[in-house]
C-alpha positions in Angstrom: -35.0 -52.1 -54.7 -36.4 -48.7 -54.0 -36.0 -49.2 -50.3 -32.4 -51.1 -49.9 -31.1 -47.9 -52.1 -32.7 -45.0 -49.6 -31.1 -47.2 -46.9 -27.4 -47.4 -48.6 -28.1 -43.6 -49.3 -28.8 -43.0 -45.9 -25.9 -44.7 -44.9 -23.6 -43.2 -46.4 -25.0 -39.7 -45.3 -24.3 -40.3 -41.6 -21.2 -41.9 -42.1 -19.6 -39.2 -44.0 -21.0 -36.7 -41.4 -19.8 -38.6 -38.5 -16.1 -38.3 -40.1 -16.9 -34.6 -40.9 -17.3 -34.1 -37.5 -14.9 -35.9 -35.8 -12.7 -34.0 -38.2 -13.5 -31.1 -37.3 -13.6 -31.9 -33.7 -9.9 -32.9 -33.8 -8.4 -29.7 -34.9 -10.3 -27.1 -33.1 -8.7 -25.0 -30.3 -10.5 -26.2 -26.8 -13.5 -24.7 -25.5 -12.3 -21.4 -23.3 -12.7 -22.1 -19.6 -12.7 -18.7 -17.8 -10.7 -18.3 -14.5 -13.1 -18.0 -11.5 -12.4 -14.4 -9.7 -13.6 -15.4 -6.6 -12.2 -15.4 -3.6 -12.0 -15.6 0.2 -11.4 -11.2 0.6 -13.6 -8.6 2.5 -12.7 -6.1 0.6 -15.1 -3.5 2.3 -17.4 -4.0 5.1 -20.0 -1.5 6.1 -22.9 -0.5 7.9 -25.5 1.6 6.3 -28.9 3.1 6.9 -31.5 0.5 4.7 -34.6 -0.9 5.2 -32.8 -3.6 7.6 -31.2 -0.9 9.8 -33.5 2.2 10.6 -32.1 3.0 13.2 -28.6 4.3 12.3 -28.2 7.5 11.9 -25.4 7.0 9.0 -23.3 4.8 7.3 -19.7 3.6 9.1 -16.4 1.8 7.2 -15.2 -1.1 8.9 -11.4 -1.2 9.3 -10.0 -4.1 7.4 -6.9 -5.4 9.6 -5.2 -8.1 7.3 -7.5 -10.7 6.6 -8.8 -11.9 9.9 -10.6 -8.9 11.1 -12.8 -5.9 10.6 -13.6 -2.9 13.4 -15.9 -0.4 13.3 -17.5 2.0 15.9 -20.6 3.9 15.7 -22.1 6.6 17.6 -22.6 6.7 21.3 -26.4 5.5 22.0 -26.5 3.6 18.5 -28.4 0.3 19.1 -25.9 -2.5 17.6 -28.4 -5.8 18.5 -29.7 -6.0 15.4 -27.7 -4.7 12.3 -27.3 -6.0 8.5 -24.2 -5.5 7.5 -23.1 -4.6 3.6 -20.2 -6.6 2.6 -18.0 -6.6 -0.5 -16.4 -9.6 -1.6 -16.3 -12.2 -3.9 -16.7 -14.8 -2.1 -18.7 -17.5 -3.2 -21.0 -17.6 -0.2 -20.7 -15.9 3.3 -21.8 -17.0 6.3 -24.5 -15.8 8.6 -26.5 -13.4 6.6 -29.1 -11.4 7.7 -28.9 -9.4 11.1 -26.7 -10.3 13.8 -26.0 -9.2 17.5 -22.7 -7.4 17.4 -22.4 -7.2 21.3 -20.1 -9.6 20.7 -17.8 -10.1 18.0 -19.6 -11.9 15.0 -17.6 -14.8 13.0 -17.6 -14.7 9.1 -17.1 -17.2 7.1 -16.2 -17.2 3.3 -16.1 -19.8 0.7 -14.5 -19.5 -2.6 -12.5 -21.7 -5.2 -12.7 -24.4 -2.4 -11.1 -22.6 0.0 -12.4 -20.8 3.2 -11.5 -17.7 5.3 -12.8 -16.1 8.4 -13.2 -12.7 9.5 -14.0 -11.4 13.1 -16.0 -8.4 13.1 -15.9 -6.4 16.2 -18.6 -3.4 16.5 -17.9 -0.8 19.4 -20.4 2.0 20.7 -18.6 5.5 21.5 -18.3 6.2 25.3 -18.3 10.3 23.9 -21.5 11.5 23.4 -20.2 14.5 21.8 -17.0 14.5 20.6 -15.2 17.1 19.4 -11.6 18.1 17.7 -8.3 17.8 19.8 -5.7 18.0 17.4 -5.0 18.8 13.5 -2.3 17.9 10.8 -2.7 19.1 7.3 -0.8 18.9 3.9 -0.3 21.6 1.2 -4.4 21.1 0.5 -5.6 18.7 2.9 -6.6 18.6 6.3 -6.9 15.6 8.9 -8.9 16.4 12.2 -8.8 13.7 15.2 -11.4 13.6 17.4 -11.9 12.9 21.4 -13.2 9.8 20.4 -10.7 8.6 18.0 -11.9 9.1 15.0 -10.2 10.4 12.3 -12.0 13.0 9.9 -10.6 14.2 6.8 -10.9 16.3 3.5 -9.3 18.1 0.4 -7.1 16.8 -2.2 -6.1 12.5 -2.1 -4.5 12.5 -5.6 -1.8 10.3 -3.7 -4.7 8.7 -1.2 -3.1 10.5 1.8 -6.7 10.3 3.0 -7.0 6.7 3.5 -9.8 6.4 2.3 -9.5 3.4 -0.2 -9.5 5.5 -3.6 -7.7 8.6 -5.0 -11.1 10.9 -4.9 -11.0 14.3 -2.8 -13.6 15.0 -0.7 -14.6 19.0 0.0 -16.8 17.8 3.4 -15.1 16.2 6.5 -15.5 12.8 5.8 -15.0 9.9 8.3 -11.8 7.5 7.5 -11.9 3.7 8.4 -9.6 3.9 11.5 -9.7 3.7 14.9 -8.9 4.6 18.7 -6.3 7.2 16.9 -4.0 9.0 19.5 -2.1 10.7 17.1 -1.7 11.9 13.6 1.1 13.2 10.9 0.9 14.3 7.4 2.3 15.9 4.2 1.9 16.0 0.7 1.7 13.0 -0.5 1.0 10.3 2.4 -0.3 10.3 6.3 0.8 8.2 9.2 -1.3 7.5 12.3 -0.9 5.8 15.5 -3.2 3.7 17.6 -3.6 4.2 21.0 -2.1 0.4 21.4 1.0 2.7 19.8 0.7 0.6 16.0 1.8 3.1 13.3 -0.6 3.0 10.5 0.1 4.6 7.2 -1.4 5.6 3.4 0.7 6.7 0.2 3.6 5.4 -0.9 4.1 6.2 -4.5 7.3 7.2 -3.3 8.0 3.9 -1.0 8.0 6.3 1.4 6.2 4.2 4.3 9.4 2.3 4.0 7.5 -1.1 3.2 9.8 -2.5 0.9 7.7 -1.0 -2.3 6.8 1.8 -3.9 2.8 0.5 -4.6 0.5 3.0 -3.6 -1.3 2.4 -0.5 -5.2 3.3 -0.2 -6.1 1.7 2.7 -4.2 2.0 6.1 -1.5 -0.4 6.2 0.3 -1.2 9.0 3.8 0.7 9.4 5.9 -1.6 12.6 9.1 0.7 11.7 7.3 3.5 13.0 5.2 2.3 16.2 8.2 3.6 18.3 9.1 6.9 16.5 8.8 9.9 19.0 8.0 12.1 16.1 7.7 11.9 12.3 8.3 14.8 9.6 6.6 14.3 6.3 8.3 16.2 3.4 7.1 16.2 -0.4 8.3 12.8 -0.4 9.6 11.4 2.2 9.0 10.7 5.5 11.1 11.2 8.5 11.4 9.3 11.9 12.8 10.1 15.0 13.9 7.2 17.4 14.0 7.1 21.4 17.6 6.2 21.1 18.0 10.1 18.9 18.6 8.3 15.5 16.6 10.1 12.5 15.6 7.3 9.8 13.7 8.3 6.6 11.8 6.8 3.4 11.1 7.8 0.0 11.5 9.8 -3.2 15.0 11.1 -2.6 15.1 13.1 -5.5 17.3 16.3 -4.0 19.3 13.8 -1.7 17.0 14.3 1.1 17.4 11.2 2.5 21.5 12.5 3.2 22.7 9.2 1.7 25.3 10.5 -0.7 22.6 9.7 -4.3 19.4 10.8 -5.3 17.9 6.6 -5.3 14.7 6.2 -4.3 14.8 4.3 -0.7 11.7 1.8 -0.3 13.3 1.1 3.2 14.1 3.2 5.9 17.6 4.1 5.9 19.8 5.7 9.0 20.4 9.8 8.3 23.7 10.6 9.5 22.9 12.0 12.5 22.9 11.2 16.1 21.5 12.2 19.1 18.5 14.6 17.7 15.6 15.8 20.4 12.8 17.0 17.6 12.9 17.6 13.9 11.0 19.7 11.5 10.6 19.3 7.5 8.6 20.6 4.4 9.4 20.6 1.2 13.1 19.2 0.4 14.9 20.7 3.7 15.3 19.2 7.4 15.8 21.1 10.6 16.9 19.1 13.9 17.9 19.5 17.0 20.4 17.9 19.2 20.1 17.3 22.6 23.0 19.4 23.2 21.1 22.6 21.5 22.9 22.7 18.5 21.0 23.1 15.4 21.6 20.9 12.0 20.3 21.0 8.5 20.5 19.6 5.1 18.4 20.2 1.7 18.0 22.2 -1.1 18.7 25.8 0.7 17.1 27.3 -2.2 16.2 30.5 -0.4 19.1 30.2 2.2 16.5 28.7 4.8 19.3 27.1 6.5 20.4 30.2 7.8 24.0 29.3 6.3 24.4 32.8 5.0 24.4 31.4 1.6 22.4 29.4 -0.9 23.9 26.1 -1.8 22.2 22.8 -1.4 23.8 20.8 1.6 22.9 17.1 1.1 24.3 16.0 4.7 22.9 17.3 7.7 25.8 20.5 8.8 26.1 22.4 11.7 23.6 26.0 11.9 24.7 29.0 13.4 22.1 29.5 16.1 20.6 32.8 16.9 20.4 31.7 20.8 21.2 29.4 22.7 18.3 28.6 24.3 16.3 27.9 21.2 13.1 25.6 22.1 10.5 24.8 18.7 11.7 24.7 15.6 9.5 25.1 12.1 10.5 24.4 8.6 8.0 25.2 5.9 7.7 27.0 2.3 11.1 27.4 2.3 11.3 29.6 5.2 12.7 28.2 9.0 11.4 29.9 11.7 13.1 29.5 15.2 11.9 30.3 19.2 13.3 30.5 22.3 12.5 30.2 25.3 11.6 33.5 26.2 9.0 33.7 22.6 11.6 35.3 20.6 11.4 34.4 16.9 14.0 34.1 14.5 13.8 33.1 10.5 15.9 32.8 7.2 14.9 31.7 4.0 12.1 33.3 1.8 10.9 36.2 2.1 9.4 37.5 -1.5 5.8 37.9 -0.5 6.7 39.1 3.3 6.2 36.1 4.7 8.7 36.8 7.6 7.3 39.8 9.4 10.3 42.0 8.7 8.5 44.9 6.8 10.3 44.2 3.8 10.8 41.5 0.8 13.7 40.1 1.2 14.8 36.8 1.9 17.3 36.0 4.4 20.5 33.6 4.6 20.7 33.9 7.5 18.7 33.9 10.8 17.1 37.3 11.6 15.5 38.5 14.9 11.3 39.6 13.9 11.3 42.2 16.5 7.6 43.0 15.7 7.2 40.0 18.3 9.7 41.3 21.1 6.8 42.3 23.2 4.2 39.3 22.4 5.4 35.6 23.0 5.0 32.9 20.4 4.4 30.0 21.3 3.7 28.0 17.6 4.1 28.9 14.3 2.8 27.5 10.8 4.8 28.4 7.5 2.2 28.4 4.4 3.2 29.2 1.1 3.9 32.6 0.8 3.2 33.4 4.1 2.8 32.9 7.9 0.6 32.3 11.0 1.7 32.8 14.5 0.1 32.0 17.6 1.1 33.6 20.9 0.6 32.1 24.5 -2.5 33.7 24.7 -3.7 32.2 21.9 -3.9 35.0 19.2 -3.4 34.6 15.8 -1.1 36.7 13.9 -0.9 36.8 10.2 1.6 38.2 7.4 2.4 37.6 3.7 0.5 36.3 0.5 -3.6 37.6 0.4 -4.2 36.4 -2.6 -6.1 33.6 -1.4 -7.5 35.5 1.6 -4.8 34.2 4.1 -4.3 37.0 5.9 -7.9 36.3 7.1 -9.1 40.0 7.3 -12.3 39.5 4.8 -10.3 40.7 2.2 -8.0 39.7 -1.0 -5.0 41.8 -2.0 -2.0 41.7 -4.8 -0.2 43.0 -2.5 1.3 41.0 0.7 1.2 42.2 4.1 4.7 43.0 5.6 4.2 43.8 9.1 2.0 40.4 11.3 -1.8 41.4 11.4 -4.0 40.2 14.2 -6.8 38.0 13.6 -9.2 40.1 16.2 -11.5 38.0 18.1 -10.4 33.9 17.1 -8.4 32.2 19.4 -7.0 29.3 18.6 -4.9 26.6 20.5 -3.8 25.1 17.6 -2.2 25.9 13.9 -2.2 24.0 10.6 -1.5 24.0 6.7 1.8 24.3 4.9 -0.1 25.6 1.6 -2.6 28.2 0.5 -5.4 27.1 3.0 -4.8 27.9 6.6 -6.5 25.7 9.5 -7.0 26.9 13.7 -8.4 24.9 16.1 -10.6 26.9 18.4 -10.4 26.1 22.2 -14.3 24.6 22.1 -12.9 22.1 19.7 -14.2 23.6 16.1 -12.0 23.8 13.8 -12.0 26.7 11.5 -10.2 27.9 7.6 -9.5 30.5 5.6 -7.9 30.7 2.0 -7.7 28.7 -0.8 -10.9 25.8 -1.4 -8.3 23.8 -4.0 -9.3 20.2 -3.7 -12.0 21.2 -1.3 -9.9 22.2 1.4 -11.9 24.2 3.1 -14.6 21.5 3.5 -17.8 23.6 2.9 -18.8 21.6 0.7 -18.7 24.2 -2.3 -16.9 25.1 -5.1 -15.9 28.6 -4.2 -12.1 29.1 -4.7 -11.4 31.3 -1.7 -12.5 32.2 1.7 -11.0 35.5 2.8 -12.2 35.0 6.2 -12.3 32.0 8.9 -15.0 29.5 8.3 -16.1 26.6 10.5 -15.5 23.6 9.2 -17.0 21.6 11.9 
């Protein structure tokens, strides 16, 4: 009896827990299932110096274009038979690992979520052996440096990653951006456009939509720009940018806060839009003010004319472009920066209007001008290029002397010294040459003719690219 009640006992146990727990297992929420995050991307591809790849002599960024191929060269002499690459994805496998022969381009393959992808990665050696700097561009605290063997080298501030180099960190060394076989490059304050020697237009920024792509997303990596592979020139203001066409149309993209973009509103454009103006031969632009030139020699203008850098004779804001009363008729270069324009002919003669509080013009005085004023200090010495800073001004002559005048608080006059007190009358830089001029803020960049290039003034953001945290340089220091 004992037994037959321990089994009824028993019995009844399990069969109220089985209904307990079917219960229970009936109104419960289903188990969470997370959402795989792989996928098919390279999202950075490098080589680096490891245990697998002694013999480089540093790391290289591969160039991501789109999401069939990656480029990268390396050094001229560097040994590219057997290298590991790093690669940053998250892919559920990749395929070939281990070292490959990149003599010829190497096939990758990536698996994820069922799908797959492949990338072609195509490793170049340098044909330079020793390349060196051809041409500069700079921002208000950033430099870009392109070398004879198409790489582009950068540093300073990338708060708006007009560095391109995939994040929003400055960098206070030259630092090597993932691009290559440049031929020419263009920058401002807040985003950068390049072009390929195949003539692509590459470009990074945007918070403004000012690479015209439809958005205003910022861009980190170099994105291709097709609007601009045929512009003959590009101006990049605070933000916008600005394209001139073979046919003399000017286009433009961006912030359009002061009615730059001369479309009647202050709406941002994400898209470039036609400025109303025809038949333009070069254009300058800083800030929020545009120069151009027709091909007829006539000079027109538009922006904020806050100083009366539109030579006007007054100080009201022109938000579509209007005639300028030129100084000469044979005017050649034209260079707007820090509110100031600066004009030459073709005999060297300058001529500027606009701001003038910290001497920045040359004239011996502090005064800004409305209108366009002869800097007779130069009558003897031709000018062939000038760079407007903020708060003051660099000149180079045909010989290639450098002439500064203005600010010194930051050292920009380039004499070894700092000074309260601005410089009136142009001071000679004795003993640099430089072929070319860069740097529409408080640093100041020159491009020696042995292809070193050289600054002075303020280190904000690491601009001068020592590599310290000093916060001026009163005198030139080589960069690289």
């Amino acid at each position: 009896m004992r037994n037959r009640f321990n089994f009824f006992q028993s019995f009844s146990f399990f069969l109220s827990l089985f209904f307990i727990v079917a219960f229970i297992g009936c109104n419960k929420e289903p188990l969470y299932t997370p959402t795989s995050n792989s996928s098919t991307a390279i999202y950075d591809f490098w080589l680096e110096k490891t245990i697998s790849n002694t013999t480089l002599n540093r790391a290289y960024q591969g160039m991501i274009l789109g999401d069939t191929t990656v480029r990268l060269m390396v050094d001229h002499g560097t040994d590219i038979t057997a290298l590991e690459p790093t690669i940053f994805s998250d892919a559920d496998s990749i395929a070939p690992k281990g070292k490959q022969n990149f003599s010829n381009p190497v096939k990758y393959t990536l698996w994820a979520n069922g799908k797959m992808a492949s990338y072609t990665v195509k490793i170049y050696v340098s044909p330079v052996q020793f390349p060196t700097i051809k041409t500069i561009a700079a921002g208000f605290s950033h430099i870009m440096a392109l070398k004879t063997d198409g790489t582009l080298w950068v540093c300073g501030n990338n708060s708006s990653s007009q560095l391109g180099l995939g994040d929003y960190s400055g960098r206070n060394r030259l630092t090597q951006a993932p691009i290559y076989d440049v031929d020419q490059i263009f920058t401002g304050d807040a985003a950068s456009v390049i072009k390929l020697k195949d003539g692509t237009a590459w470009g990074v920024g945007n918070q403004y939509g000012q690479l015209g792509l439809g958005h205003k997303n910022s861009i980190v990596n170099f994105t291709r720009v097709p609007f601009l592979d045929d512009a003959v020139q590009i101006a990049i203001t605070f933000g916008e940018v600005f394209a001139l066409k073979p046919d003399g149309t000017v286009w433009g993209a961006g912030r359009n806060i002061y009615k730059t973009l001369a479309q009647g509103d202050n709406e941002l454009r994400a898209t470039f839009v036609k400025i109303p103006i025809n038949n333009v031969k070069q254009l300058s632009g800083c800030g929020i003010d545009m120069i151009v030139q027709k091909n007829n020699g006539e000079l027109w203008g538009w922006g904020e004319n806050i100083s009366g850098q539109l030579g006007l004779g007054d100080n009201v804001k022109r938000s579509v472009p209007v005639l300028l009363p030129s100084p000469s008729t044979s005017i050649t270069k034209i260079f707007s920066g820090g509110s100031t324009t600066f004009l030459l002919d073709n005999a060297g003669k300058v001529w500027a209007a606009g701001a003038n509080a910290r001497g920045q013009m040359g004239l011996g005085d502090l005064a800004n001008r409305s209108s366009f004023t002869e800097l007779t200090f130069f009558n003897t010495i031709s000018i062939d290029a000038i760079m407007a800073h903020s708060g003051a001004t660099s000149f180079k002559d045909i010989n290639d002397n450098v002439w500064n005048v203005g600010d010194n608080v930051n050292g920009l006059m380039g004499l070894g010294t700092v000074s309260v007190i601005p410089y009136k009358i142009p001071v000679q830089l004795n003993g640099f040459l430089a072929t070319k001029l860069t740097g529409n803020g408080n640093t100041s960049y020159g491009l020696k003719t042995d292809g070193t290039l050289w600054a002075w003034g303020s280190n904000s953001s690491g601009a001068l690219g020592t590599g310290g945290d000093s916060t001026y340089s009163s005198f030139p220091i080589q960069i690289k």
